[in-house]
C-alpha positions in Angstrom: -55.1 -6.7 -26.8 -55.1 -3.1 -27.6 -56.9 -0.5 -25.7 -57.1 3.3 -26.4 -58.2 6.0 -24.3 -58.8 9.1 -26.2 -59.3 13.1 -25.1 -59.5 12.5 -21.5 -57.5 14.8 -18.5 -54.8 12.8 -17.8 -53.3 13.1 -14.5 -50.2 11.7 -13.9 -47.9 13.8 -10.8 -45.2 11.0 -11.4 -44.5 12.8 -14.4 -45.8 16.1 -14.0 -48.9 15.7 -17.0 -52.5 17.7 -16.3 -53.6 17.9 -19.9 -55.7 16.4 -22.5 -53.8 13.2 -24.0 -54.6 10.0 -25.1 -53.2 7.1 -23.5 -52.5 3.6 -25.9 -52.3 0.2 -23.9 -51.1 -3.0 -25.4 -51.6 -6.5 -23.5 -50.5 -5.5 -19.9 -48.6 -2.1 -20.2 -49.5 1.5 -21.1 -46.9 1.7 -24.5 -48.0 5.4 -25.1 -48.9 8.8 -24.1 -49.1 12.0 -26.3 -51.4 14.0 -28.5 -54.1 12.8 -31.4 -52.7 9.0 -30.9 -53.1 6.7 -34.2 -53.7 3.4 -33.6 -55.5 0.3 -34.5 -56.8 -0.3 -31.1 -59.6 -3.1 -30.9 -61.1 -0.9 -28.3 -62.0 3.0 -28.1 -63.0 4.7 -24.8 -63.8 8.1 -25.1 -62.6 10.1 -22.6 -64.0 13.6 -23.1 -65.4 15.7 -20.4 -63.7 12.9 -17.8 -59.8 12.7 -15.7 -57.8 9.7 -17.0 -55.8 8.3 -13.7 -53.4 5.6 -12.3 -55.1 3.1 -10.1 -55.8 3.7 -6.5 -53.4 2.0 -4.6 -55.6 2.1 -1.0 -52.5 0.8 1.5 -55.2 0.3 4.5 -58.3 -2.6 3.5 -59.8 -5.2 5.7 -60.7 -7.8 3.2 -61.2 -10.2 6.5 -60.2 -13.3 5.0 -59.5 -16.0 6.2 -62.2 -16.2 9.1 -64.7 -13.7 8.6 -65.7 -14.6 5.1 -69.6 -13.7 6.5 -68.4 -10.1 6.2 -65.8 -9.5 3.4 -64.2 -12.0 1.2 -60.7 -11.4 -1.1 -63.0 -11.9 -4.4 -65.7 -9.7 -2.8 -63.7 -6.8 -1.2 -61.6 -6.5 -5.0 -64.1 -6.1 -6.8 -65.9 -3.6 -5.0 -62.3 -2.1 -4.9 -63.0 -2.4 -8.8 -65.8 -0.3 -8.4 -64.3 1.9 -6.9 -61.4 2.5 -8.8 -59.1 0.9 -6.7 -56.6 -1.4 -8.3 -54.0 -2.5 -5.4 -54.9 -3.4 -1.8 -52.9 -3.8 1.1 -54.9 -6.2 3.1 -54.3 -5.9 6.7 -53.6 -8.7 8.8 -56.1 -8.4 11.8 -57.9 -11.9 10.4 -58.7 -14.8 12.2 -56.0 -16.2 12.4 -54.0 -13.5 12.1 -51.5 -13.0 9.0 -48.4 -13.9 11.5 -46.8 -16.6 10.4 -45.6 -18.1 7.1 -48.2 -20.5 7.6 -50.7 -17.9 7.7 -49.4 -15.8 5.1 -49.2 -19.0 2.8 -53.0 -20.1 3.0 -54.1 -16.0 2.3 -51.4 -15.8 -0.8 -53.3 -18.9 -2.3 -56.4 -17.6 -1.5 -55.1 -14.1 -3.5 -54.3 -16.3 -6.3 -57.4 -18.0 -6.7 -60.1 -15.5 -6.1 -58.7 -11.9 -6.0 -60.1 -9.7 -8.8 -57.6 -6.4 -8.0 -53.8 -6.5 -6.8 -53.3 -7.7 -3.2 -50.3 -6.9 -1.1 -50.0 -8.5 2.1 -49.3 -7.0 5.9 -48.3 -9.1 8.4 -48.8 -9.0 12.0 -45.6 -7.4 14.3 -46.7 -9.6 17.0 -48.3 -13.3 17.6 -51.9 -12.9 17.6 -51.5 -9.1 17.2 -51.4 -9.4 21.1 -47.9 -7.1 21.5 -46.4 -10.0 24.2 -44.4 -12.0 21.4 -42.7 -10.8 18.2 -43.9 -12.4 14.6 -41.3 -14.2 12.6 -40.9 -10.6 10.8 -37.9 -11.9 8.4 -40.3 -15.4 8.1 -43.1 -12.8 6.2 -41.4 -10.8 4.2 -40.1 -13.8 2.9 -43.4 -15.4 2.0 -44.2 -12.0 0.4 -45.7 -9.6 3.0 -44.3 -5.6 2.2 -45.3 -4.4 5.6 -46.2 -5.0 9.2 -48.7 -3.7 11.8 -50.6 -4.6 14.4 -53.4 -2.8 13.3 -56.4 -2.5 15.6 -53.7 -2.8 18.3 -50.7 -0.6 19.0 -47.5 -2.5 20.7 -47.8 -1.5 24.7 -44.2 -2.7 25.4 -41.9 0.1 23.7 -38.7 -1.9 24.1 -40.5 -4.3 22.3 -41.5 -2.6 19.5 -38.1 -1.0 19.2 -36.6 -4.7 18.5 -39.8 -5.3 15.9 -38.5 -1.9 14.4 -34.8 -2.9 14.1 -35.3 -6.0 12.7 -38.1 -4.2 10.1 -34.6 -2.1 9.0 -32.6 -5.2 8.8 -35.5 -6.8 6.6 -36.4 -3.6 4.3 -39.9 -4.0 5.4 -42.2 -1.0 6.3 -43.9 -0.9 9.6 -47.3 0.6 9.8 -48.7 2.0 13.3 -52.0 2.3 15.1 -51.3 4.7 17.4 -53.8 4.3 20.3 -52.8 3.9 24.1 -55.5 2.1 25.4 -54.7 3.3 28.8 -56.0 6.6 27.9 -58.6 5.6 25.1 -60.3 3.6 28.5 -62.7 1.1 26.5 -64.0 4.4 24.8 -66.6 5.1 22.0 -66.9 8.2 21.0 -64.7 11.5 21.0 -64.2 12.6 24.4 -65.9 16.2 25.2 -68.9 17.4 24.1 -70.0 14.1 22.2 -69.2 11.8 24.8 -71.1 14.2 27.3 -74.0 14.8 25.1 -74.5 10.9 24.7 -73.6 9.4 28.3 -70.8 7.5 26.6 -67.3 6.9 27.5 -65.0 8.9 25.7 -61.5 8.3 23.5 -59.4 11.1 24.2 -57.1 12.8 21.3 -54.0 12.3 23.5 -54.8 8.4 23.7 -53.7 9.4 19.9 -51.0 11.9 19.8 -48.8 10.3 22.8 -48.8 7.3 21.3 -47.5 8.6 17.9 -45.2 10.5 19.6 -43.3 7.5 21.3 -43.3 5.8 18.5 -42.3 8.5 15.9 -38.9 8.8 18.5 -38.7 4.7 19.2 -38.1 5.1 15.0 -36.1 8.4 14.8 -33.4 5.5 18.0 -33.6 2.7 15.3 -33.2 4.8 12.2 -36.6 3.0 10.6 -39.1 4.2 8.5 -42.7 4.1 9.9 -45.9 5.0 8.3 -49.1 5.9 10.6 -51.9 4.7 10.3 -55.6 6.9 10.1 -54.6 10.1 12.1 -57.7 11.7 13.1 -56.6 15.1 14.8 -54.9 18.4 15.0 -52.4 17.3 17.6 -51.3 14.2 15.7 -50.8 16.7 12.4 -48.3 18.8 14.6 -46.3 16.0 16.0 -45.7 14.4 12.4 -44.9 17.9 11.3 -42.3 18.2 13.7 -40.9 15.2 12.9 -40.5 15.7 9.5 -38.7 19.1 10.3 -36.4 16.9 12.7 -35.5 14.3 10.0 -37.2 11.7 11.2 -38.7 9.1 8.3 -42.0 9.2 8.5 -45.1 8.9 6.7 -48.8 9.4 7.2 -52.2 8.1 6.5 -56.0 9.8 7.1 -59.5 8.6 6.0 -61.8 10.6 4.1 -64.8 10.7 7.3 -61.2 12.4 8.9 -61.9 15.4 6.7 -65.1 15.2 5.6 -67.6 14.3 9.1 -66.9 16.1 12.0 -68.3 14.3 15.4 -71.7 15.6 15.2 -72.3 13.0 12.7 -72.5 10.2 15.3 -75.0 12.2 17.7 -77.6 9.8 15.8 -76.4 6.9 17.5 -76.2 5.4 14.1 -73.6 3.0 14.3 -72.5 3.3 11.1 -70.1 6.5 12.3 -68.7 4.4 14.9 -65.0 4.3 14.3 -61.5 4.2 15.6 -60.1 6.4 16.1 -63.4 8.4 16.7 -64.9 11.4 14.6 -63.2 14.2 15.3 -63.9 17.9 16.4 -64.7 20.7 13.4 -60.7 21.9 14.8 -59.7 18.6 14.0 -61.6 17.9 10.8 -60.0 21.6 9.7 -56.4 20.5 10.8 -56.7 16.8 8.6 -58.2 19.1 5.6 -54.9 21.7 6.0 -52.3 19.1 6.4 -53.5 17.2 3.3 -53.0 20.7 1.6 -49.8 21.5 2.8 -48.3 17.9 2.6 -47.9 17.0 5.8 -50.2 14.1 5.6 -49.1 12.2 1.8 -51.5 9.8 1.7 -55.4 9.1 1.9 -56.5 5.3 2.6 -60.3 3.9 3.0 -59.3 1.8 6.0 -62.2 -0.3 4.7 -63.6 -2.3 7.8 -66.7 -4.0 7.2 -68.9 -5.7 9.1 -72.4 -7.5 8.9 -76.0 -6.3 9.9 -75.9 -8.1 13.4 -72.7 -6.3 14.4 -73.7 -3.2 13.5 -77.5 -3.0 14.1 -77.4 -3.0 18.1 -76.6 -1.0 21.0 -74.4 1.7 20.4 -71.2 0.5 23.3 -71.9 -3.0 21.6 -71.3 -2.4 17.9 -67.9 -2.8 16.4 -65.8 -0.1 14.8 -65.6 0.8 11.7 -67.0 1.8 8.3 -66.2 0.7 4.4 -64.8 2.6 2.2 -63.5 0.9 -0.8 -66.3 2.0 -3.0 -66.3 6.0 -1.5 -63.3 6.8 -0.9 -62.3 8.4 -4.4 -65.9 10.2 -4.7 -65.5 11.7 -1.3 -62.2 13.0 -2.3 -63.6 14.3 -5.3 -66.3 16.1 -3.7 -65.0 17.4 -0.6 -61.3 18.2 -1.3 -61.7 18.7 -5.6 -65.0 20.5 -5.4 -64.3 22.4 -2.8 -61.1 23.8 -4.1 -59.1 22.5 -1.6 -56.9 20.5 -3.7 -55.5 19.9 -7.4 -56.2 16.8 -9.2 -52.3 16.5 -9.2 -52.0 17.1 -5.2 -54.5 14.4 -4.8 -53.5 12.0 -7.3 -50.4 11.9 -5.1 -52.0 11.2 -2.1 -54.5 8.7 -3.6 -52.0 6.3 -6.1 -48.4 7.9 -6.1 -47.2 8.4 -2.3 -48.6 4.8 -1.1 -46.8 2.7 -4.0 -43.9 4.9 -3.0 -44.5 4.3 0.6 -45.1 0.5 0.2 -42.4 0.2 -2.5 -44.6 -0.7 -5.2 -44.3 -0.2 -9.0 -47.9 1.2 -9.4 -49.6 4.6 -9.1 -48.4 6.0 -12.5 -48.9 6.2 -16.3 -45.7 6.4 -17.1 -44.7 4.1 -20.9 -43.9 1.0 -19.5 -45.8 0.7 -16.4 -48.7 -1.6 -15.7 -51.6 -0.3 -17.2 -53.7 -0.4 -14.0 -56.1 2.8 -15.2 -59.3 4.4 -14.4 -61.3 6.8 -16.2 -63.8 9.0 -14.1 -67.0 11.6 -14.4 -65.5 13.9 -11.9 -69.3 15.9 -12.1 -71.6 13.1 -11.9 -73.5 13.2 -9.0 -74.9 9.5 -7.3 -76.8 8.7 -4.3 -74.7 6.5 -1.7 -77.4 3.6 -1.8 -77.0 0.2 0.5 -78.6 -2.0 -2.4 -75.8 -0.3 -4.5 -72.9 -1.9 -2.7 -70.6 -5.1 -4.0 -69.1 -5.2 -0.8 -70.6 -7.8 1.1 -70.9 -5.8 4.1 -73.1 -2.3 3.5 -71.6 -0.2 7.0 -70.8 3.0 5.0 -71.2 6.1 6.8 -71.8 7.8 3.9 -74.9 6.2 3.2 -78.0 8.8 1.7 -75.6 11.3 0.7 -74.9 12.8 -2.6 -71.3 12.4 -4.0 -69.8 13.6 -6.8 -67.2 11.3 -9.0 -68.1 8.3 -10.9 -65.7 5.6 -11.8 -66.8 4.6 -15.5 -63.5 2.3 -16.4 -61.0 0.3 -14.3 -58.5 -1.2 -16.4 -56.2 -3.9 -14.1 -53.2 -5.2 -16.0 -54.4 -4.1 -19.5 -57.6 -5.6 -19.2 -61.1 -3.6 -18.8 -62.0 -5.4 -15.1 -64.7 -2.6 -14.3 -67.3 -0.7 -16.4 -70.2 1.6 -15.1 -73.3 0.4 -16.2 -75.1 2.4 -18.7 -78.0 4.5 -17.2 -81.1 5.3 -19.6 -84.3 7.3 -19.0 -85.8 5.6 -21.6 -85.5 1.6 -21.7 -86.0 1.3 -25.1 -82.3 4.0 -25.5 -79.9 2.5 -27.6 -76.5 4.3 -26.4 -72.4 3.7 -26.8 -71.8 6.1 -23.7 -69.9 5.7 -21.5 -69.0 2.5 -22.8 -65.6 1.3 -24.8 -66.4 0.5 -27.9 -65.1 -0.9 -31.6 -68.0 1.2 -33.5 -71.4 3.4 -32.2 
């Protein structure tokens, strides 16, 4: 099967292209790039007026199977990754049971097979249970196929401990992934600690609960010479410490969400507990900090951290509802509109963070257009504006924090491997409108 893309932006930092240029794919691989392409392509999607991209690769999504199949399922949480113009996953392992075993990782890699709609990459758990006592059979998973390791939702307490999980992560080639929260200090906390926590009688997560943590572990990696990679940093200290770290040599890498840079904690004074997260929504210091590191590098890459969860665990007492918003099908609009928009960023500087620094993180071969690489593509309105609607959702869970707003950035194509997985469906004012737009097709 042929596809062509024709006169769209086409965005591709791997290889340094911002211009307009038509893209050919045949069967499962992107086989040309250039100028005024020729080709008998079965399929035509016209690209004018819209950016041309690699698949996002989002390297932090609960998909929440196997066990919570109520709120998220592999088949449902791709596809609204479809939707969303996400075309790799790395599904975090904080299931029931959790992904740490080859056991485990063998029932979720058949489940993949069978029902996944997008690519999914697998994390496994550093410790049994993700309870930090007992280390996972790390070597046992990355032989059964996981690419990383975390005990996401948890950080590892015992630091001699984690050291050991970090040297045998270098002696497997496998990239570990931290939460960085000290519980000690977060104390059982809801909401930011300061003015927010004061204003709504609640118990409070600190910012150093953050920063201390990712400072021990930044130097337990810099002892075992091991890349880390951490995960949703949500404040100004945090940017400065992996800053430093950089500066000192150290290998690593770094994550934020988009309610990191585009909510402030003010959004939660509601009580809705759809901005109940963790980490917590920040300070307007901290929201300004996430918004200059992601301009100036020091944070390379931006993941949903998709968490989704149903009505009943959501729709109760504040202290009693669990953490955590989705994403999968916001993510890319919020970028667009708050960091595109805005000016903040280049299509190229985000594009990086987005789809070329995770597959490089994760070690993938995705996040370009490059001849010869999977043609995982999407094709987006970067103006049209949509209203974040629950009813709109193909998650199976609808906990966005982003719900009644106004976005800008419409996904109109995801191509996966070649093949046309996702189209926008066409909108009319009049029902009787016959129309082609935006839709690939042979003839109009």
């Amino acid at each position: 099967m042929k596809i062509i893309i024709k006169n769209g932006l086409v965005v591709d930092p791997a290889n340094n292209i911002n211009e307009i240029l038509d893209i050919l794919v045949e069967d499962d691989k992107i086989v040309n790039v250039g100028k005024n392409l020729k080709n008998n392509a079965a399929t035509i999607i016209d690209a004018t007026n819209r950016v041309v991209i690699p698949g996002i690769v989002d390297m932090h999504v609960h998909l929440r199977e196997p066990g919570r199949e109520d709120k998220e399922t592999v088949a449902s949480g791709t596809n609204a990754a479809l939707k969303g113009g996400v075309t790799s996953v790395l599904a975090m392992p904080n299931t029931n049971p959790p992904i740490d075993s080859r056991e485990s990782i063998q029932i979720l890699n058949k489940i993949i097979k069978n029902t996944a709609h997008a690519n999914v990459f697998i994390c496994g758990a550093i410790t049994k249970q993700r309870q930090g006592k007992e280390l996972s059979d790390i070597s046992g998973l990355k032989q059964q196929g996981a690419i990383a390791i975390s005990d996401d939702g948890n950080s590892v307490d015992n630091a001699q401990l984690f050291l050991e999980a970090l040297k045998i992560a270098k002696r497997e080639n496998i990239l570990v992934i931290c939460h960085c929260e000290d519980v000690s200090l977060s104390a059982k906390g809801v909401v930011n600690l300061g003015i927010t926590s004061t204003r709504m009688g609640l118990r409070g997560i600190s910012r150093e609960s953050e920063y201390t943590r990712l400072s021990r572990d930044a130097e337990l990696a810099q002892r075992a010479k091991t890349p880390i990679h951490i995960a949703h940093i949500s404040c100004r200290e945090s940017v400065e410490i992996i800053a430093a770290a950089k500066k000192r040599g150290i290998n690593i890498t770094c994550e934020t969400a988009p309610h990191y840079f585009s909510l402030t904690e003010e959004a939660v004074w509601g009580y809705d507990t759809n901005f109940k997260v963790n980490p917590p929504l920040r300070s307007r210091d901290d929201v300004e900090s996430i918004k200059q590191a992601l301009k100036s590098d020091v944070i390379d890459a931006i993941a949903s951290d998709h968490a989704p969860h149903t009505d009943n665990e959501k729709d109760i007492e504040f202290i009693r509802a669990e953490f955590g918003t989705i994403g999968l099908e916001t993510t890319l609009a919020v970028c667009i509109t708050e960091l595109i928009h805005t000016g903040l960023l280049d299509w190229s500087t985000l594009i990086r963070k987005l789809c070329l620094n995770p597959s490089k993180i994760l070690g993938i071969k995705k996040g370009t257009l490059s001849v010869g690489s999977d043609a995982d593509i999407i094709v987006v309105s970067p103006n049209q504006e949509w209203l974040v609607d629950k009813n709109s959702f193909v998650s199976k869970s609808k906990n966005s924090m982003f719900l009644g707003k106004t976005l800008k950035g419409v996904v109109d194509y995801t191509i996966l491997g070649g093949k046309i997985s996702y189209q926008r469906p066409l909108e009319r004012k009049n029902p009787n409108e016959v129309s082609c737009e935006p839709r690939a097709r042979k003839t109009c």
